[in-house]
KOLVOLUM-604355 format. One record per residue (C-alpha): x, y, z. Coordinates in steps of 0.02 Angstrom, whole numbers, plus 50000, padded with zeros to 5 digits. Layout:
BEGIN
XYZ...
//
This chain:
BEGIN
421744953946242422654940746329422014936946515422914931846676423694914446623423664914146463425424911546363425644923346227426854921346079427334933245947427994925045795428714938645657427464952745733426064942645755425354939745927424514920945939423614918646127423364902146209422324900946364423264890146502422074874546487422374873746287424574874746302424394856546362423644849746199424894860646091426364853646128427094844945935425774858245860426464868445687425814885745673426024891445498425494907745385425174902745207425224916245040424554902644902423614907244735421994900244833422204914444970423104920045144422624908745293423494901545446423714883945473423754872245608424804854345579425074843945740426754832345720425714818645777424634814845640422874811945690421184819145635421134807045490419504796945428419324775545439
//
């Protein structure tokens, strides 16, 4: 259940909740549901790039 100052969006009946310290970071972030032969998941791409190895 969301909480006082959270932002909730509902994307094609599904409710995703984002406490109001997280919305900063999610700005450019992709929120995706996936039906592949490996399995149903949600995904999380930021436009940004990032989270890559050196």
């Amino acid at each position: 259940m969301p909480k006082e100052g959270d932002k909730v969006f509902e994307v094609e009946g599904v409710n995703i909740i984002l406490d109001d310290e997280m919305v900063e970071y999610t700005p450019g972030f992709i929120i995706d549901y996936r039906n592949t032969y490996f399995g149903k998941r949600f995904s999380v791409d930021s436009l940004y790039g990032g989270g890559g190895c050196s």
